[in-house]
VEXDREN-2710 file (C-alpha; in Angstrom, 1 decimal):
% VEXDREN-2710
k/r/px/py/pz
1/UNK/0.0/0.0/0.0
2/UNK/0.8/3.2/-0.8
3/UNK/1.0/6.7/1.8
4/UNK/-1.6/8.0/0.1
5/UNK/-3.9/4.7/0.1
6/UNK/-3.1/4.8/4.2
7/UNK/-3.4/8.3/4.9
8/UNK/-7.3/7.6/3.6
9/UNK/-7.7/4.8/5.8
10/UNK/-6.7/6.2/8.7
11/UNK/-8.9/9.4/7.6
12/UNK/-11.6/7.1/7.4
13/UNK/-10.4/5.3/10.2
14/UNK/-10.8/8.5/12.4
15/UNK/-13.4/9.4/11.2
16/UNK/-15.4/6.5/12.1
17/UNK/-14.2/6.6/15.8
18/UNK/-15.1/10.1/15.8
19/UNK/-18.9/9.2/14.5
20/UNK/-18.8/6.2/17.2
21/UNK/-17.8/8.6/19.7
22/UNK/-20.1/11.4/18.5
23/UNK/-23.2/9.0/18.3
24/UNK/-22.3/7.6/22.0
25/UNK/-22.6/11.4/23.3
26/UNK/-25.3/11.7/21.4
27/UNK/-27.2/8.9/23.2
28/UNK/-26.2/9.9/26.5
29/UNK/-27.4/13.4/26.0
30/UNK/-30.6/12.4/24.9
31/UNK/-31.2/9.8/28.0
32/UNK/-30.3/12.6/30.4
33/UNK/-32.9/15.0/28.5
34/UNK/-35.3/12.4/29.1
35/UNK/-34.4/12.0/32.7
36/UNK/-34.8/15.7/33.2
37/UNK/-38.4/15.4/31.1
38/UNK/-39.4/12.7/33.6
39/UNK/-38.6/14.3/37.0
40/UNK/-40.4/17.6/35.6
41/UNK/-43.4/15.7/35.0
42/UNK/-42.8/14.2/38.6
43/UNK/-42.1/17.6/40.2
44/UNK/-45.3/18.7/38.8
45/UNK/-47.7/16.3/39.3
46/UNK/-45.8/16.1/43.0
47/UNK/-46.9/19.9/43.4
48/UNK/-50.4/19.5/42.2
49/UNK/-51.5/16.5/44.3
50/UNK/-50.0/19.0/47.5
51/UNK/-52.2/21.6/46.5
52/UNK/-55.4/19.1/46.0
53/UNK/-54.2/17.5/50.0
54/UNK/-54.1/21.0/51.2
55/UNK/-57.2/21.8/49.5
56/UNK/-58.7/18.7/51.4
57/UNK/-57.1/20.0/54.2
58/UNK/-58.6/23.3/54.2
59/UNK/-61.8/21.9/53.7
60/UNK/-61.8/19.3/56.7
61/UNK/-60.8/21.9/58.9
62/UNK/-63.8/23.5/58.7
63/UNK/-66.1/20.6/58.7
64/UNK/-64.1/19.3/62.0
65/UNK/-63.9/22.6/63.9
66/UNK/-66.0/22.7/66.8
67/UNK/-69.1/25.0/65.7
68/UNK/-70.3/27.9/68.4
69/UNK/-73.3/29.3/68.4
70/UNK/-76.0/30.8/70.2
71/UNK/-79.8/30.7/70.6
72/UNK/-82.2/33.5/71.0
73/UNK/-86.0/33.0/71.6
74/UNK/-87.8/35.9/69.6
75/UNK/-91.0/34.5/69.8
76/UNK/-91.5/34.7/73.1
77/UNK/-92.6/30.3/73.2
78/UNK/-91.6/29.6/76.5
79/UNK/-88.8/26.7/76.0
80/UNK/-88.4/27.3/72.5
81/UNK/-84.7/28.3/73.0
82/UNK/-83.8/25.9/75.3
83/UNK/-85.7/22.8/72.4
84/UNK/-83.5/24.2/69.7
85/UNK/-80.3/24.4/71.9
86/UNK/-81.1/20.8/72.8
87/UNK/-81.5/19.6/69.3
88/UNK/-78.0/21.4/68.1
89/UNK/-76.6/19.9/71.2
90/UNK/-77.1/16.7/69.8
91/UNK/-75.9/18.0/66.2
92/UNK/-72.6/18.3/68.0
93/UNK/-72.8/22.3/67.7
94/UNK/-71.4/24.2/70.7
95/UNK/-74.4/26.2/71.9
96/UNK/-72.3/28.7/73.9
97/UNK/-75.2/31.3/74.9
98/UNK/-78.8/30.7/75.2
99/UNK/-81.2/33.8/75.9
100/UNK/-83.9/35.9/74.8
101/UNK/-83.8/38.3/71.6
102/UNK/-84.5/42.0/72.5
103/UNK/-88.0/41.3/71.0
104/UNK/-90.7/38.6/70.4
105/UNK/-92.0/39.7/67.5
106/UNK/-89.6/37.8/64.5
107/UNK/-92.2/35.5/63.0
108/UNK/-89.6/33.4/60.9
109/UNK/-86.0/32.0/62.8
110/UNK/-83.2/33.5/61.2
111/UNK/-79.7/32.6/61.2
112/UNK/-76.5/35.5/61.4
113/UNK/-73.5/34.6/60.5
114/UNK/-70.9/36.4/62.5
115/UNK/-67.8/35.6/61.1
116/UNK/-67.7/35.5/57.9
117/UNK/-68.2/31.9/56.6
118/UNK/-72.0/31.7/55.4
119/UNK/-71.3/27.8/54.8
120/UNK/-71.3/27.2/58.3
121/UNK/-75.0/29.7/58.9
122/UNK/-76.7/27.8/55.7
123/UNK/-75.2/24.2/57.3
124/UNK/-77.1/25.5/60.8
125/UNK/-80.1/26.4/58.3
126/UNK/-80.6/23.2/56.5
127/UNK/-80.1/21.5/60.0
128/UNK/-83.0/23.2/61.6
129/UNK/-85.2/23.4/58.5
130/UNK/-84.6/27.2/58.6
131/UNK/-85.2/29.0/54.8
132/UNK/-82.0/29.7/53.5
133/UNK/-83.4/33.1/52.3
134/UNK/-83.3/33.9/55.9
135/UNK/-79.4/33.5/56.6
136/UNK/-77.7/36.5/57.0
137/UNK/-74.5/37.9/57.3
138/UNK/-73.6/40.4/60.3
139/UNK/-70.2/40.0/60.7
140/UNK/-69.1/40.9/64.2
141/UNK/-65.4/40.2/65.6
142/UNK/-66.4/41.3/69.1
143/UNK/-68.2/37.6/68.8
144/UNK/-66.5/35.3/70.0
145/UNK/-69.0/32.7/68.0
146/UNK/-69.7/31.4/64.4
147/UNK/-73.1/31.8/64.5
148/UNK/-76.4/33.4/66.0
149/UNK/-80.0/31.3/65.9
150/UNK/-82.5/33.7/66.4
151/UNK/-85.8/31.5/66.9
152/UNK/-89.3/33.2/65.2
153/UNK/-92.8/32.0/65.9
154/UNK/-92.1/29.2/63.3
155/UNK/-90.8/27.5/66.0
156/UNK/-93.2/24.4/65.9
157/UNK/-92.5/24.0/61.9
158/UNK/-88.6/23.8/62.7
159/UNK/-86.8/20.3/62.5
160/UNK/-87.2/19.8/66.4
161/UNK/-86.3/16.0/66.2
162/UNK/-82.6/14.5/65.3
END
């Protein structure tokens, strides 16, 4: 063989390691890039279900916190008060203060909610039978509970039995 005939094979011969050396980068390149594309899709699906649990979390908290509320005749019923604070005893509600309203003239009961979270006055509503339309919203800090009943002269049409 001539130079010349061996200075092309060992041209070729280079060139061919460089390929084989090129295409193994190549390969590793591409399995890190799909490593990296995989823990993304990890990292992200990682965060969402966090948000969803703290979501849950959120939610549960209210449903497990210990309701307070309290019960004012305005009707003027003698007992009536004392029947609905009974009945949301059993409902597991903390009746906190039971009284009379400053009047017994309120011929439908009426729930106020007093801090804010109208969930809790509508749950206190469907509970007793109470029209939703008469839930309202009086926010008051200086109470130091969720909720006020305020029990009208539909007293005997209220869900008196758990």
């Amino acid at each position: 063989m001539n130079k010349n005939t061996q200075s092309k094979f060992s041209t070729i011969a280079n060139n061919l390691k460089n390929n084989h050396h090129n295409s193994f980068l190549n390969i590793i390149i591409s399995l890190l890039i799909i490593i990296i594309i995989v823990m993304v899709i990890l990292l992200v699906s990682k965060i969402q279900n966090m948000n969803e649990l703290k979501e849950i979390a959120e939610k549960n908290k209210v449903v497990n916190k210990t309701i307070q509320v309290e019960v004012l005749n305005g009707c003027g019923i003698l007992g009536a008060a004392d029947n609905v604070t009974d009945l949301l005893r059993k409902m597991n509600y903390d009746v906190v203060q039971i009284g009379n309203y400053r009047t017994f003239d309120i011929d439908e009961s009426i729930v106020i909610d007093r801090t804010g979270n109208m969930k809790i006055a509508k749950n206190i509503a469907d509970s007793l039978g109470i029209n939703r339309a008469n839930v309202i919203q009086q926010i008051n800090k200086n109470y130091l509970l969720d909720a006020s009943i305020i029990v009208g002269k539909d007293y005997k049409h209220l869900k008196l039995k758990n």
